[in-house]
LUMBA-994138 format. One line per field, with one value per residue (C-alpha): residue number from 0; residue in three letters; chain; x, y, z. Coordinates in Angstrom, 2 decimals. Layout:
N
seq	[NUM	...] .
type	[ALA	...] .
mol	[A	...] .
x	[X	...] .
y	[Y	...] .
z	[Z	...] .
***
This chain:
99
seq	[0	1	2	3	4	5	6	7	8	9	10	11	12	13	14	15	16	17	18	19	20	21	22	23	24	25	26	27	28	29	30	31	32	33	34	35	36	37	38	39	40	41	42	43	44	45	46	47	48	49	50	51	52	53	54	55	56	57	58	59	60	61	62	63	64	65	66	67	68	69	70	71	72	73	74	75	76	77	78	79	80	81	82	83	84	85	86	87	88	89	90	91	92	93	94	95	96	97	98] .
type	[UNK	UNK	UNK	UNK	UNK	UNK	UNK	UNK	UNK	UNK	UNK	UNK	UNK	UNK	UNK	UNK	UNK	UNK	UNK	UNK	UNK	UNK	UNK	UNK	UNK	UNK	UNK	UNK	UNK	UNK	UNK	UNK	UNK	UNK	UNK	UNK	UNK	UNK	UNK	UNK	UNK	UNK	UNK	UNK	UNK	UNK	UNK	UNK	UNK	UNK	UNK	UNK	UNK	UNK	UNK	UNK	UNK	UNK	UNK	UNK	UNK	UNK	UNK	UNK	UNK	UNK	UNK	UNK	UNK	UNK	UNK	UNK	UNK	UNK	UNK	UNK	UNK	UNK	UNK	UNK	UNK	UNK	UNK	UNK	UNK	UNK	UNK	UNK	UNK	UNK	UNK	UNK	UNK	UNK	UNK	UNK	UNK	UNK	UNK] .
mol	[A	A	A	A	A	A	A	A	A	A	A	A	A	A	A	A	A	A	A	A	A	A	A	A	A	A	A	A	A	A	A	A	A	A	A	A	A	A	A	A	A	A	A	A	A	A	A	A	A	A	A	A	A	A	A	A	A	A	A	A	A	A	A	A	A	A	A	A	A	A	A	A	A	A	A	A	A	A	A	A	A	A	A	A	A	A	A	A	A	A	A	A	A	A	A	A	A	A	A] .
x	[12.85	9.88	10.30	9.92	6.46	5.17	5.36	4.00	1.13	0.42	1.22	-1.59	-3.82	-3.68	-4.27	-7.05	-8.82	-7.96	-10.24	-13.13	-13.24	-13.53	-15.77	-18.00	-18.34	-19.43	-22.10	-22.83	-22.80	-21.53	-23.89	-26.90	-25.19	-27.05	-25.93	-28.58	-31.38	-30.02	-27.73	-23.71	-23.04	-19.56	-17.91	-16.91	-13.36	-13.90	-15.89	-13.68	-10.57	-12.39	-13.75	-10.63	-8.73	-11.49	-11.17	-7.29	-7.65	-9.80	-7.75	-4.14	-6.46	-6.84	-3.32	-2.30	-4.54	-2.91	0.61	0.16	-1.41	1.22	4.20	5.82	5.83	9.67	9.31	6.52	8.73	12.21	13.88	14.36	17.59	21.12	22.76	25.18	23.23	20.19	19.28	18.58	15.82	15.12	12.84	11.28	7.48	7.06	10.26	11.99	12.34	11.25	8.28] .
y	[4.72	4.56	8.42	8.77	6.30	8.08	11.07	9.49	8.73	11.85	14.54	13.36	12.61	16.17	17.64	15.65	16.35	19.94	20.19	17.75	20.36	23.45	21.40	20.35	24.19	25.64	23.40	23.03	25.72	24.64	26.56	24.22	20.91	18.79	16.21	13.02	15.78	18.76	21.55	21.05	23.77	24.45	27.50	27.55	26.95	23.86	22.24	23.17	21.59	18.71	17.83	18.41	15.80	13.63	14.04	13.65	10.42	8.62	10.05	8.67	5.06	5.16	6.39	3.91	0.77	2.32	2.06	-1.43	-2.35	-0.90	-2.54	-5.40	-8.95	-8.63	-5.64	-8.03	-11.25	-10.08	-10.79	-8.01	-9.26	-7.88	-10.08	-11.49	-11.67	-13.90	-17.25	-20.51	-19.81	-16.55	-14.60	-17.75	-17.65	-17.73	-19.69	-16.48	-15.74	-11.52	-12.24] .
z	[-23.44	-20.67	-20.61	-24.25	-23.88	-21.28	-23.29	-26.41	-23.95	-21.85	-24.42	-27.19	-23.91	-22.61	-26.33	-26.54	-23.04	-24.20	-27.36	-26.11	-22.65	-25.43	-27.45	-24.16	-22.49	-25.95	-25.43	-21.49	-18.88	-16.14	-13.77	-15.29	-13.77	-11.89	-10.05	-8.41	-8.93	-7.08	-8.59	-8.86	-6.36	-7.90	-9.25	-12.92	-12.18	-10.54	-13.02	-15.65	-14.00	-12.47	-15.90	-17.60	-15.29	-16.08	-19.64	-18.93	-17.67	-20.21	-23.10	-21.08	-20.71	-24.33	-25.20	-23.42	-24.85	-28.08	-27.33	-25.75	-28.62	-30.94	-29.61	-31.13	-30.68	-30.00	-27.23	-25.29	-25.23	-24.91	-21.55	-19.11	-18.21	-19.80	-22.36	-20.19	-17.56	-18.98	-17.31	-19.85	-22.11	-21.17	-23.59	-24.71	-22.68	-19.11	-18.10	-17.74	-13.53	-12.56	-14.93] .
***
C-alpha cells in the first residue's frame, strides 16, 4: 500500500515538473540567468536539471498535501497494530501506544 502512495505521489509530480520545465525554457534562456546581480555561470544542462529537481520537489510537496488531504477519516485513526494484537482502546484518539 505505501508503494502504491508513493507512486500516486511521485508519478503525477514528475509529469508535472516535466511540462512546467518545457513550458518555462520556451520562455527563459537559460544563458540570460542572473543570479544576486551577476550572471548564472552554468551550462544549459545544469540549469535544466537543477530546475527540473526543483520543479520535482514542489510538485511531490503538493502531491503530497493532496493525498494527505484525500485520505479518509478511517485511514488517519485506525490503529497500526494487527487485530489481535491491539492494546484497549486502540484506534480511538491518542490512547493508542507507537503513536
Amino acid at each position: 500500500m505505501l508503494s502504491q502512495r508513493l507512486m500516486w505521489i511521485v508519478w503525477p509530480a514528475f509529469l508535472a515538473a516535466a511540462v512546467l520545465e518545457m513550458l518555462l525554457f520556451a520562455l527563459v534562456d537559460p544563458t540570460d540567468l542572473h543570479w544576486g546581480g551577476a550572471p548564472l555561470n552554468w551550462s544549459r544542462e545544469a540549469v535544466y536539471t537543477v530546475t527540473f529537481f526543483v520543479l520535482w520537489g514542489f510538485t511531490t510537496v503538493s502531491s503530497s498535501l493532496t493525498t494527505l488531504l484525500s485520505m479518509s477519516p478511517f485511514e488517519v485513526n485506525r490503529c497500526p497494530f494487527p487485530q489481535d494484537e491491539r492494546p484497549a482502546g486502540c484506534g480511538r484518539g491518542t490512547d493508542c501506544p507507537g503513536r
